[in-house]
Residue frames relative to the residue before (quaternion, step in Angstrom):
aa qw qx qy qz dx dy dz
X 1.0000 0.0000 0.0000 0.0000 0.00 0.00 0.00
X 0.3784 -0.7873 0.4410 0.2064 3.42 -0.97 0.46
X 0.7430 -0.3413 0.3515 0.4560 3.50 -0.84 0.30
X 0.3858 -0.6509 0.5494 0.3545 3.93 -0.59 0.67
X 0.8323 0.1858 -0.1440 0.5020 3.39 -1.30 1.13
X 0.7822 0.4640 -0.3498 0.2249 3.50 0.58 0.14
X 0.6700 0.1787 -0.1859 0.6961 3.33 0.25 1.98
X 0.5944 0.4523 -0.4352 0.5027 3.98 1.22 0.36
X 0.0169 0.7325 -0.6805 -0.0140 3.07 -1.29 0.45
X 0.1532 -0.8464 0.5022 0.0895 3.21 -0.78 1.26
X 0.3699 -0.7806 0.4923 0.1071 3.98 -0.57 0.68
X 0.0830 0.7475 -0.6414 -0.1519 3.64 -0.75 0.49
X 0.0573 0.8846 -0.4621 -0.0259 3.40 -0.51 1.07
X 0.2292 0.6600 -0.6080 0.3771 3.39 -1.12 1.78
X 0.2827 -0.4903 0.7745 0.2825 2.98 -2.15 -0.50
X 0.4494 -0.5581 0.6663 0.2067 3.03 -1.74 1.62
X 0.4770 0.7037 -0.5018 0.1598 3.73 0.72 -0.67
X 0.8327 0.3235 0.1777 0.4127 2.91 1.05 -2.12
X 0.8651 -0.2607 0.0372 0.4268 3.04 0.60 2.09
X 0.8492 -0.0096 0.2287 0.4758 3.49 -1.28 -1.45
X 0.5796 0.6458 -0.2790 0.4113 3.45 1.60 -1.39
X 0.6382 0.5284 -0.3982 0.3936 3.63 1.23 0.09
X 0.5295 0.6934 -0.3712 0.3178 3.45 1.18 0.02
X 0.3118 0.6727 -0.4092 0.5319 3.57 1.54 -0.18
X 0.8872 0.2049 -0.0216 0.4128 3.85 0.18 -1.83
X 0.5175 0.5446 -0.4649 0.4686 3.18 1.41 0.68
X 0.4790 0.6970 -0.2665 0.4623 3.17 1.25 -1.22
X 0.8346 0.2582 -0.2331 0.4271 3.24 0.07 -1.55
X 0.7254 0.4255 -0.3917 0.3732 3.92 0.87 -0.26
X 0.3020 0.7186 -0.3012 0.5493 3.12 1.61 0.43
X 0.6981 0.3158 -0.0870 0.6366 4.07 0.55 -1.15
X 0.6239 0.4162 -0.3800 0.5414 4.30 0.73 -0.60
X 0.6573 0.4987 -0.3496 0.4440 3.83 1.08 -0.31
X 0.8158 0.3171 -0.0959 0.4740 3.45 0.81 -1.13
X 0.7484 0.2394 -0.1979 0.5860 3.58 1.23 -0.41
X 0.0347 -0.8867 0.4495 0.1028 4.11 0.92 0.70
X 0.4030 0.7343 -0.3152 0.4461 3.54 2.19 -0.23
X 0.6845 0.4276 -0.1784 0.5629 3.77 1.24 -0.76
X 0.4911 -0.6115 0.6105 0.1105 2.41 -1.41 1.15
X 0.1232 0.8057 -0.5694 0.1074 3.81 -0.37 1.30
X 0.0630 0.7843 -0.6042 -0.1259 3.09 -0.86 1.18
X 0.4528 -0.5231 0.6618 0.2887 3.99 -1.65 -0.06
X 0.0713 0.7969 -0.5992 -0.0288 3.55 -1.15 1.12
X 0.3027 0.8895 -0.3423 -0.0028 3.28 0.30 0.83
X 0.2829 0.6654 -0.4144 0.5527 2.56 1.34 1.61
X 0.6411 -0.3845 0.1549 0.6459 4.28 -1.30 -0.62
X 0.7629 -0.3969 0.4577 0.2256 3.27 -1.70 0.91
X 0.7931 0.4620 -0.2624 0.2977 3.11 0.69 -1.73
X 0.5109 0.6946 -0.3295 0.3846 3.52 1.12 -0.46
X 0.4877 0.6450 -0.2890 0.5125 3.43 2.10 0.15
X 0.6205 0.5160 -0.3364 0.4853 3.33 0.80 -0.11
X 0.7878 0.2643 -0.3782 0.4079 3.54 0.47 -0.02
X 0.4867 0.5990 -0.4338 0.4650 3.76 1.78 -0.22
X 0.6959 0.4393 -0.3539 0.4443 4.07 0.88 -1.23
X 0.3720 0.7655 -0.5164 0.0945 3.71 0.88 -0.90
X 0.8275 0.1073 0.0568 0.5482 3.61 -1.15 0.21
X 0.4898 0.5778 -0.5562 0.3418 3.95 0.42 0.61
X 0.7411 -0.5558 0.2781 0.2541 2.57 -1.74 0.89
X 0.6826 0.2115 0.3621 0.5985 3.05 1.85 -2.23
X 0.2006 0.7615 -0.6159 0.0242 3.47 0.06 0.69
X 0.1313 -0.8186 0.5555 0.0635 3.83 -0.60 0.83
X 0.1328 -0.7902 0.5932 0.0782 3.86 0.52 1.32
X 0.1335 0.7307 -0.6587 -0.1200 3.55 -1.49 0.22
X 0.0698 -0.7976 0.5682 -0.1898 3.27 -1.18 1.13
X 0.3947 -0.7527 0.4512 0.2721 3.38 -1.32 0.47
X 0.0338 0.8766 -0.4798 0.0138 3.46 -0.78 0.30
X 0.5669 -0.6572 0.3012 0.3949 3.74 -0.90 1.14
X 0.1350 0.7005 -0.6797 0.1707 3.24 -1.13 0.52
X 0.7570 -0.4421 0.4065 0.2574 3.63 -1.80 0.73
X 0.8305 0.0491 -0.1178 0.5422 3.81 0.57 -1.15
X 0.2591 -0.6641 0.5967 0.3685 3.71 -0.47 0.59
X 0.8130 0.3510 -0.3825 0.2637 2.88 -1.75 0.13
X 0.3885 0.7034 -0.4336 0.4077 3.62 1.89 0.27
X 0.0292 -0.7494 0.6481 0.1326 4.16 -0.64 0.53
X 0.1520 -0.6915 0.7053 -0.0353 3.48 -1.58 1.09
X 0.1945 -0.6730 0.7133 -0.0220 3.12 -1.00 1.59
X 0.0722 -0.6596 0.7410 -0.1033 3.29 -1.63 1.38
X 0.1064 -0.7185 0.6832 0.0753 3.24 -0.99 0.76
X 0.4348 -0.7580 0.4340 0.2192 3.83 -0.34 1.68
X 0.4745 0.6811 -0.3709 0.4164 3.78 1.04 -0.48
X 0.7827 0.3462 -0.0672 0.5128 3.84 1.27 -0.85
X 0.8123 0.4601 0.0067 0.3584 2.67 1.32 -1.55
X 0.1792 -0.7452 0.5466 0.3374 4.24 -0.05 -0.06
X 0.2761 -0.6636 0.6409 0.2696 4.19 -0.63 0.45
X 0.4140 -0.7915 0.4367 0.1067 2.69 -1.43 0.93
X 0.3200 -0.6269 0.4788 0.5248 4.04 -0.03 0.25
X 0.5829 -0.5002 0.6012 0.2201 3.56 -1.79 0.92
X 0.1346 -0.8676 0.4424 0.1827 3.30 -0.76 1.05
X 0.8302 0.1313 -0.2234 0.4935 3.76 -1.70 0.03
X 0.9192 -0.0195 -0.1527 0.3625 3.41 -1.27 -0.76
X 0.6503 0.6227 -0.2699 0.3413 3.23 1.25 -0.93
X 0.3304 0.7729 -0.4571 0.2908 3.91 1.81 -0.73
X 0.5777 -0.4733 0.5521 0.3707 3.84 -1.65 0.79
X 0.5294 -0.4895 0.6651 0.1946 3.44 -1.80 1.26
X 0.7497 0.5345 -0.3672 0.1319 3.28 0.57 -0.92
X 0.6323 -0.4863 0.3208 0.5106 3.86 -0.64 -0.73
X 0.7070 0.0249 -0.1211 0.6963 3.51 1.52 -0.23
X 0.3988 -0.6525 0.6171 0.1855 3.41 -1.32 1.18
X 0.6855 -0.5258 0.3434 0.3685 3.77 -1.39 0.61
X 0.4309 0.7051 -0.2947 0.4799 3.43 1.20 -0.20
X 0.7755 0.3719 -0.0591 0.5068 3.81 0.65 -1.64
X 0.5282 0.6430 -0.1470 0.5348 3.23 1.81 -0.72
X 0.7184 0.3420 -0.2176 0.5653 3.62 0.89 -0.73
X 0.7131 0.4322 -0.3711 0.4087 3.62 0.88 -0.84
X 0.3375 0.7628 -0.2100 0.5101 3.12 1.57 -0.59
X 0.8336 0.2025 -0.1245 0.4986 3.61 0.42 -1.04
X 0.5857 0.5247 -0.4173 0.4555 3.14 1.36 -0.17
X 0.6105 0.5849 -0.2825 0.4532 3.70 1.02 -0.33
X 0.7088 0.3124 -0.2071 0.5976 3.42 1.13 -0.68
X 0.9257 -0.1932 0.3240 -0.0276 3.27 0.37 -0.22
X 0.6532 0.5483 -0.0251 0.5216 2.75 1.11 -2.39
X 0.5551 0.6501 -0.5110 0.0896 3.56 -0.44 -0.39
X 0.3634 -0.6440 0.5575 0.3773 3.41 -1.30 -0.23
X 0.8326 -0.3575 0.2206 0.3611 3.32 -1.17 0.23
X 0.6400 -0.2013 0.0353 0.7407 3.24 1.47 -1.37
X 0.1323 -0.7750 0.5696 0.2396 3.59 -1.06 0.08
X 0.1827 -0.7910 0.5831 -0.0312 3.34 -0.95 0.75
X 0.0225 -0.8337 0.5517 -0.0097 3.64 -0.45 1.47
X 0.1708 -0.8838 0.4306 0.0659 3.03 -1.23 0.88
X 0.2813 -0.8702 0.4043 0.0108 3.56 0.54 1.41
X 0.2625 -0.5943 0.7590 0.0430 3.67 -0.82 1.22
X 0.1671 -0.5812 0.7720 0.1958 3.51 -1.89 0.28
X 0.0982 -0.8723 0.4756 0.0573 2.91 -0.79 1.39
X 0.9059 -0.2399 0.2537 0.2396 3.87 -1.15 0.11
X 0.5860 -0.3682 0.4401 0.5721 2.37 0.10 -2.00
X 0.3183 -0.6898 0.6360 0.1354 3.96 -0.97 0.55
X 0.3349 0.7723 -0.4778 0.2513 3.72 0.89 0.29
X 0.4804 -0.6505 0.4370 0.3939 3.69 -0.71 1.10
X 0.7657 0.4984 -0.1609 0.3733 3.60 -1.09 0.93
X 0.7087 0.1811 -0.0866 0.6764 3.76 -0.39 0.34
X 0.5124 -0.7220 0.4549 0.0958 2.51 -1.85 0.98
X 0.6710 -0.5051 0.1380 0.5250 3.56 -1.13 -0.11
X 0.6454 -0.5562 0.3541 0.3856 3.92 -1.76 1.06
X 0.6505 -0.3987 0.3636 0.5345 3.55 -1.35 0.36
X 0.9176 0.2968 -0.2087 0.1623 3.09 0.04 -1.22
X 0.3814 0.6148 -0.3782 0.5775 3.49 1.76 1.18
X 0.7155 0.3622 -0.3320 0.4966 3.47 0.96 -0.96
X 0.3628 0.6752 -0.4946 0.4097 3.83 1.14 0.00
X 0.8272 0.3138 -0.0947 0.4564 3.39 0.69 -1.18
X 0.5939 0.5764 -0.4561 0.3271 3.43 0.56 -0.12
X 0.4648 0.6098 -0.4678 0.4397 3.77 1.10 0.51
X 0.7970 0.3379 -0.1516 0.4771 3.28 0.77 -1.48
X 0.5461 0.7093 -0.2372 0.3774 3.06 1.00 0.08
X 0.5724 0.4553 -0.1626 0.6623 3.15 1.95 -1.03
X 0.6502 0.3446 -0.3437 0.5834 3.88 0.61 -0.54
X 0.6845 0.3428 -0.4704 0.4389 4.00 0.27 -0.06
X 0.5938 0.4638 -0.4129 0.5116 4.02 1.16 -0.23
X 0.6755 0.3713 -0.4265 0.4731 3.89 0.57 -0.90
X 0.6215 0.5326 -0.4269 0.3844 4.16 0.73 -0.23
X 0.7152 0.5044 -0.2357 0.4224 3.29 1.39 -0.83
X 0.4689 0.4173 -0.4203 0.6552 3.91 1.75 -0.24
X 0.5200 0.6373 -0.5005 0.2702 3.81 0.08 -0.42
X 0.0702 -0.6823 0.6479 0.3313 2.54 1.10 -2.15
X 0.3492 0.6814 -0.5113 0.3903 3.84 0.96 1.08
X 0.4563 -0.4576 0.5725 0.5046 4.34 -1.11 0.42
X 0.5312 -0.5005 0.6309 0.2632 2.94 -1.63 1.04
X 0.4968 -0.6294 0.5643 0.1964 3.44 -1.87 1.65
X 0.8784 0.0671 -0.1015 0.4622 3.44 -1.59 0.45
């Protein structure tokens, strides 16, 4: 195991603007509180600007919201196995590349971290405004202790 924090970088990615989409940047100011050893950054801006912050890491641990049937449901992909899917219809990234185009992207150039591991909330709603639904902000606690175990590189708790 390595040294805590050394070579992780965790990522909260969203917009607090828009709903559920704030759970990405709660998350991550959540883990800068309890784990101050990690690097933790908030992108809630283009995605792609991820590829040169994860480069050559050890551990990059992205969280984010994404559509899905039960809110408040979290899915853990590790990209090394896994392919990410693009977010569909209304819910899809505002941005110019979604996290999806962003990884394949980094796999072409290069860019990657060592491993990357995303962690996906099903959120609510993405509606401009208000904050995050009951049944997202339930999780955003455990959620931050199952991302600061996962930069650790600690067995996932409970």
């Amino acid at each position: 195991m390595s040294e805590p924090g050394d070579g992780a970088l965790v990522i909260g990615l969203g917009n607090r603007l828009r709903g559920d989409d704030g759970a990405g940047p709660r998350v991550a100011e959540l883990v800068a509180e309890r784990a101050p050893e990690l690097e933790v950054i908030v992108c809630e801006r283009e995605p792609s600007d991820l590829l040169l912050r994860w480069d050559g890491a050890r551990v990059a641990v992205i969280v984010d919201a994404v559509a899905g049937p039960t809110p408040g449901t979290v899915h853990r992909l590790e990209l090394d196995h896994e392919e990410l899917a693009e977010r569909p219809g209304p819910t899809a990234s505002t941005h110019a590349l979604d996290l999806s185009e962003v990884v394949e992207l980094g796999r072409e150039l290069g860019r990657m971290p060592k491993r990357l591991v995303v962690f996906g909330i099903e959120a609510e709603s993405f509606a401009t405004g208000g904050g995050l639904s009951p049944p997202v902000c339930e999780r955003v606690d455990a959620l931050a202790d199952a991302v600061i175990s996962e930069a650790r590189g600690e067995p996932p708790r409970g």
